[in-house]
VOLO-503213 format. One record per residue (C-alpha): residue in one letter; y, x, z. Coordinates in steps of 0.5 Angstrom, whole numbers, plus 500, padded with zeros to 3 digits. Each point is the difference from the previous one (the first is absolute). Layout:
N
a;Y;X;Z $
...
***
This chain:
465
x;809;059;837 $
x;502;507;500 $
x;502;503;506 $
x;508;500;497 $
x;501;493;499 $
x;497;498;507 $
x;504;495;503 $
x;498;497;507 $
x;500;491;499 $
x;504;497;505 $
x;497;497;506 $
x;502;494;504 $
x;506;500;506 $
x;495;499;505 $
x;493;504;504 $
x;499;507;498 $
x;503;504;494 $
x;495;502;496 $
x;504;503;494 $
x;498;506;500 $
x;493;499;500 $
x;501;499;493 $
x;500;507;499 $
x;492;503;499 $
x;501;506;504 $
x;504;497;506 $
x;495;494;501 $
x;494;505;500 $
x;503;505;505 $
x;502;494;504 $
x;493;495;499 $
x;497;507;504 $
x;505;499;505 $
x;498;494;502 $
x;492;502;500 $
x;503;506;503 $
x;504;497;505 $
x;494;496;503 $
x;494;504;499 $
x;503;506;501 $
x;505;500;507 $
x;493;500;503 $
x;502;506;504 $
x;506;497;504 $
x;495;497;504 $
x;494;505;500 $
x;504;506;501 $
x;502;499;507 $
x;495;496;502 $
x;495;505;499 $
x;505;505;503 $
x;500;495;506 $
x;492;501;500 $
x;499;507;500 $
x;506;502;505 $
x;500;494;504 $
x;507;501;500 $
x;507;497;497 $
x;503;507;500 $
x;496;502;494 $
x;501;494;496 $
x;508;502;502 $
x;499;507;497 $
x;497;497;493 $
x;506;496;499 $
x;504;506;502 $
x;496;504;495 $
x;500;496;494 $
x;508;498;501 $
x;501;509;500 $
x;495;500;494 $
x;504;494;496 $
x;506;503;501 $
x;499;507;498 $
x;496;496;494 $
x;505;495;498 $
x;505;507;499 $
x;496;504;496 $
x;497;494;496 $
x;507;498;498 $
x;502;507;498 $
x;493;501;495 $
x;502;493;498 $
x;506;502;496 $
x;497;507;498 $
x;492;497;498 $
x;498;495;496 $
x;500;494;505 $
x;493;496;498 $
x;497;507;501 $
x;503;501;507 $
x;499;492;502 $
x;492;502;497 $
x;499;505;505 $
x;503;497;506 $
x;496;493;498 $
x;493;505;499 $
x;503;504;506 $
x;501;494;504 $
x;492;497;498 $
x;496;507;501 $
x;504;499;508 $
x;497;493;501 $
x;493;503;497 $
x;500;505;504 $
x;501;495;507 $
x;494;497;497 $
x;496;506;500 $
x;502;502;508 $
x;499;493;502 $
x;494;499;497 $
x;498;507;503 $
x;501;497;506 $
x;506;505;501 $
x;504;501;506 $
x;505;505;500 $
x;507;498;502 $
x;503;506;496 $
x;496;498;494 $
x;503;493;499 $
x;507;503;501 $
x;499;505;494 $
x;498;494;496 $
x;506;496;503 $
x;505;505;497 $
x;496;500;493 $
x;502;492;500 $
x;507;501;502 $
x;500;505;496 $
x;498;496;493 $
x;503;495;503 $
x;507;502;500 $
x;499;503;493 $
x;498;494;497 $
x;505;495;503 $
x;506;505;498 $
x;496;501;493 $
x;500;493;499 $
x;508;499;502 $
x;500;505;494 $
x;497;497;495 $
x;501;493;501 $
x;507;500;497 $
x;496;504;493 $
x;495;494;499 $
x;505;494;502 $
x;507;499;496 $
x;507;499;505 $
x;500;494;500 $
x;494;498;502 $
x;499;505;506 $
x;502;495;505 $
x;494;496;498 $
x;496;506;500 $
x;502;502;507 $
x;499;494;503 $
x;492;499;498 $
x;499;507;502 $
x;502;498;506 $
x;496;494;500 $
x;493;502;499 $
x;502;506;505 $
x;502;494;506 $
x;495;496;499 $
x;494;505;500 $
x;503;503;506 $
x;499;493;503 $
x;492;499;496 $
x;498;507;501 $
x;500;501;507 $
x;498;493;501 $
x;494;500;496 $
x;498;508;502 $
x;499;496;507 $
x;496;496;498 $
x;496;504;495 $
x;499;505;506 $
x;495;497;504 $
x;496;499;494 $
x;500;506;496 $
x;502;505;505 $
x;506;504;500 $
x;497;506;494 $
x;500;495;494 $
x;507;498;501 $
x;502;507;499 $
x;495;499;494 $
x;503;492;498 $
x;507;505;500 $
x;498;505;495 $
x;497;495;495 $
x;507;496;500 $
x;503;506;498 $
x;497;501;494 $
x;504;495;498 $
x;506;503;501 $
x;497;507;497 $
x;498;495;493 $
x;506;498;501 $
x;505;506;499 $
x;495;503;495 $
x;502;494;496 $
x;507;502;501 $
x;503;503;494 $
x;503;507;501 $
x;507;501;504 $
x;501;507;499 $
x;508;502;503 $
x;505;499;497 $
x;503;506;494 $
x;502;507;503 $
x;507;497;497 $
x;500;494;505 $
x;497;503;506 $
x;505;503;506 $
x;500;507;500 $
x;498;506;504 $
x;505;500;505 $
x;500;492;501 $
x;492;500;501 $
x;498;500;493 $
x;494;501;496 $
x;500;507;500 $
x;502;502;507 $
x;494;501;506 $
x;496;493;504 $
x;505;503;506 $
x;507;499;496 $
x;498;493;497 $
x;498;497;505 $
x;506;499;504 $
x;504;497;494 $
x;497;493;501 $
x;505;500;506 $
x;506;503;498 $
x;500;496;494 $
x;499;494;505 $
x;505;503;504 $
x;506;501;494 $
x;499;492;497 $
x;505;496;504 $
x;495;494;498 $
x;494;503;502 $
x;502;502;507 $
x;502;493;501 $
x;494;497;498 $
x;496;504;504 $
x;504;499;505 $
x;499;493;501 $
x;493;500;499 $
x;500;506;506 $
x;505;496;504 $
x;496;493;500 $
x;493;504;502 $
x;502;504;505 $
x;505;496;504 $
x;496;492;497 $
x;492;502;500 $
x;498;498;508 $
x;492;500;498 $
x;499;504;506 $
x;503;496;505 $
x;496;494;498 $
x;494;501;505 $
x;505;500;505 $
x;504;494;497 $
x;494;496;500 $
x;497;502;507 $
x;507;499;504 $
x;504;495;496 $
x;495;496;496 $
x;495;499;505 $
x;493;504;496 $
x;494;503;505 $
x;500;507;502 $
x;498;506;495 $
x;501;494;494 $
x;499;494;497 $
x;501;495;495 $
x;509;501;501 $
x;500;506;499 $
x;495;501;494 $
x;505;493;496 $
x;507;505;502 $
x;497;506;496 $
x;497;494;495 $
x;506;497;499 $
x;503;506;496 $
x;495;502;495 $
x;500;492;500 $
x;506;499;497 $
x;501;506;496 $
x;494;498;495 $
x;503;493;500 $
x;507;501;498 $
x;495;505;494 $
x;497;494;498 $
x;507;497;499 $
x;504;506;497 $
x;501;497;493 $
x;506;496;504 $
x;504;507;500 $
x;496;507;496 $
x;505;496;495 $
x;506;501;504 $
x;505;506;498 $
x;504;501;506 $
x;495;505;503 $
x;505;504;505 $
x;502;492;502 $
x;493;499;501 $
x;499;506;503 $
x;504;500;507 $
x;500;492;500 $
x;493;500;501 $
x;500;506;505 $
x;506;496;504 $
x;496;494;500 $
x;494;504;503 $
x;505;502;505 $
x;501;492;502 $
x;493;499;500 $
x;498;505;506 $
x;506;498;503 $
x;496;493;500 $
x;493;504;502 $
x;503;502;507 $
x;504;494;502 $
x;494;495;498 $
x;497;496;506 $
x;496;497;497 $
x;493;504;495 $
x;501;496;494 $
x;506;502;500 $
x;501;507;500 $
x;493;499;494 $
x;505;497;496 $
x;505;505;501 $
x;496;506;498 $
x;497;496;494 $
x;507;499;498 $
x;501;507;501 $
x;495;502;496 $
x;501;496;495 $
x;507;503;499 $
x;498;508;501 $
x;496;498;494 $
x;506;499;496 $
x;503;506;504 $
x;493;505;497 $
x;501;497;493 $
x;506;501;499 $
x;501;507;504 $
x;495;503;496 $
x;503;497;493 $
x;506;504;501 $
x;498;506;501 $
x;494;500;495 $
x;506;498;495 $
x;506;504;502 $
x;495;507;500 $
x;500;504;494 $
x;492;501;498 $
x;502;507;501 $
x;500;499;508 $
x;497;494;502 $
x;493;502;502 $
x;504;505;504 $
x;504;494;502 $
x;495;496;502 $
x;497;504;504 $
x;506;501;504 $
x;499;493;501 $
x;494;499;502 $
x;500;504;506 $
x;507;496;502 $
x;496;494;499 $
x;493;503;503 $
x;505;503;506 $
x;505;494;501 $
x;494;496;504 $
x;498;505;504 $
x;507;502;503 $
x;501;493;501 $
x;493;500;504 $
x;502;504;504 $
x;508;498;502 $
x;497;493;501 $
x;495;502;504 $
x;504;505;505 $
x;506;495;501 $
x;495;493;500 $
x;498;504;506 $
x;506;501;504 $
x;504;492;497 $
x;494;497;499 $
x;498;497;493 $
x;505;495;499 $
x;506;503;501 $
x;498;506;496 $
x;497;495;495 $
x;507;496;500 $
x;504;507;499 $
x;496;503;495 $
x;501;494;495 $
x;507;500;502 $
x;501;508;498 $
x;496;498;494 $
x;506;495;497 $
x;506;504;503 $
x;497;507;496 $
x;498;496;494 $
x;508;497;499 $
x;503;506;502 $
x;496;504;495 $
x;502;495;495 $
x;506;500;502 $
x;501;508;500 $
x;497;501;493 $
x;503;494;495 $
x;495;503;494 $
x;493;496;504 $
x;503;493;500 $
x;503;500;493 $
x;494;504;497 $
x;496;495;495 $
x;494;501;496 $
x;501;504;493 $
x;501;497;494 $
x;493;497;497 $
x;498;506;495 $
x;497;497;494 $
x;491;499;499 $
x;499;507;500 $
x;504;506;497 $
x;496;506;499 $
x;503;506;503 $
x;498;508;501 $
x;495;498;505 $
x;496;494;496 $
x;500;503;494 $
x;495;505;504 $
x;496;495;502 $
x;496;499;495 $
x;493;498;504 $
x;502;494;501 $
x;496;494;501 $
x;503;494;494 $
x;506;497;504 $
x;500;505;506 $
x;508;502;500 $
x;502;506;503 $
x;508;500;501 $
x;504;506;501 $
x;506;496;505 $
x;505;505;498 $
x;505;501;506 $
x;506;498;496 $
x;497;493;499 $
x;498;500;506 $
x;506;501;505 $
x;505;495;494 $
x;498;495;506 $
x;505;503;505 $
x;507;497;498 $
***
């Protein structure tokens, strides 16, 4: 079958949407997710560990994350800005390559038997970096392999494999550890990535759009410096009423409604778990990812559904109403079950968030977009970590927690109410199989039914009624 007569098959109303996959060059980059996910999410125990045992010391595990968070952020703008002036498959290629000579290169130090605190920070702000580049790349280059009207779906199985390797990595990086030592995880990592690095390579090319669609100099465009681009991504979210709202939600219901890091302190004084730790607080922070990956393993019930912005600031207040029922639990099963709930609805709340703005940005922008959105959504947890952790010292964990959640759904319903555009905004209109635009017609290369779709932004914001 040709690449302009593709046409995903139907898939039944229930347990996970996988439309998409029908696409070749969405299920190869999303088959090396799942590897990558597992086998190459290694380091999130490694690093730290092997930090915590050269220095003996917490701080230097604080200052790694303080690091990699710098170098995500800064990589996250400057990767959306080349995203919109490169072509996207070379600039995620060298990120991924980036991102796998990082981990060998950890390897080689540990099997070295390096010990140089200063070192494994160099190498901590390489990952963040590569990282950050990928994941703003990624955003970008989703919408250019998928049709509109499946991205809801495509989302939600992104999101799926990223949470359940979250949940498996880690789990079984402990376990491996003890068997292997802490310099082969560093190794299993590398090798995973060749996956994705197969995967990408595979892509067919994703070149800018042309010179006449492409913003201005003045606006960030193509021809104008890193310096001038790179902020665009933040006006042009800035300027979109859609956008703003959008963001706004997902902001409030993290910052105000994320309380993970008061749940060592909810599980010692309110649910009766030992001191320094134990199984209460390992199910609080469980119980989250637990429902996230739940509710994708459902999400044929809704990536159907085409009232996005609805969706959006529904499932933002419920998240509300579920934090609201963590703090006023008296019972461990109880908040268990809020915070599944919780993360169930916050997957809804992801997908959807993402879709819209990855349908409602011209391609011109949207790399620059999404890395706008990155660190937003990179920052958000962080800010949320610090409030809750300063006010859950003074009012205790159950006060701040109860108001947190209550914060979330009062933002939430006035953000809604203030900018009408986001609870009347819908999906755009189904676009047929495939129409061939100025981009597809350069992508030749493509592998027999890879489909690359220029989403126009004309199309893409007919959803907003």
């Amino acid at each position: 079958m040709s690449a302009t007569t593709v046409r995903p098959p139907r898939s039944r109303t229930f347990g996970v949407d996988r439309r998409p996959l029908a696409i070749p060059a969405f299920r190869r980059m999303w088959v090396a997710s799942v590897i990558c996910a597992v086998g190459g999410s290694f380091s999130v125990v490694a690093v730290p560990t092997q930090l915590f045992t050269i220095s003996g010391s917490s701080a230097a595990v604080g200052a790694a994350a303080g690091v990699s968070f710098a170098a995500l952020v800064a990589a996250a703008l400057c990767g959306g800005a080349l995203a919109d002036v490169m072509d996207r498959r070379t600039v995620l290629l060298a990120a991924d390559l980036c991102l796998a000579l990082t981990y060998a290169a950890l390897w080689v130090q540990a099997t070295l038997g390096g010990r140089s605190v200063p070192v494994l920070l160099v190498a901590v702000a390489f990952q963040g970096a590569a990282y950050g580049t990928v994941m703003t790349t990624t955003g970008a280059v989703v919408p250019r392999l998928v049709p509109a009207e499946l991205l809801p779906a495509a989302n939600s199985l992104s999101s799926l494999v990223r949470y359940g390797g979250s949940v498996l990595g880690p789990m079984l990086a402990g376990v491996l550890v003890p068997v292997v030592g802490l310099g082969m995880l560093y190794l299993f990592d590398a090798v995973a990535l060749l996956a994705v690095v197969w995967a990408v390579a595979m892509l067919p090319p994703l070149p800018p759009p042309p010179p006449e669609s492409t913003a201005s100099a003045a606006d960030g465009g193509r021809g104008s410096s890193m310096a001038r681009r790179t902020p665009a991504g933040f006006r042009h979210l800035a300027a979109d009423r859609l956008l703003v709202a959008v963001l706004a939600v997902d902001l409030a219901a993290m910052v105000f409604g994320m309380p993970s890091a008061l749940y060592p302190e909810l599980a010692r004084h309110v649910f009766g778990g030992a001191a320094g730790g134990g199984p209460e607080t390992g199910l609080l922070y469980a119980a989250y990812p637990a429902g996230v990956f739940a509710a994708g393993l459902l999400s044929g019930t809704f990536t159907r559904a085409r009232r996005h912005g609805a969706l959006v600031a529904g499932a933002a207040v419920a998240w509300g109403i579920a934090v609201v029922l963590v703090g006023l639990a008296a019972e461990l099963w109880v908040a268990l079950a809020a915070l599944v709930l919780g993360g169930a609805v916050n997957f809804v709340l992801s997908t959807f968030r993402t879709t819209i703005v990855q349908t409602h940005t011209g391609d011109a922008v949207r790399g620059r977009v999404q890395g706008a959105l990155t660190v937003v959504l990179v920052g958000g947890p962080q800010i949320a970590n610090v409030l809750h952790g300063a006010a859950g010292a003074v009012y205790g964990p159950r006060v701040v927690i109860c108001a947190g959640g209550l914060l979330t759904v009062a933002s939430v319903a006035a953000i809604a109410w203030a900018i009408p555009g986001l609870r009347r905004y819908t999906a755009p209109d189904s676009a047929p199989a495939v129409t061939p635009g100025p981009v597809a017609a350069r992508t030749s290369p493509a592998a027999p039914g890879d489909r690359v779709s220029p989403a126009p932004a004309s199309r893409a914001r007919a959803g907003l009624r």
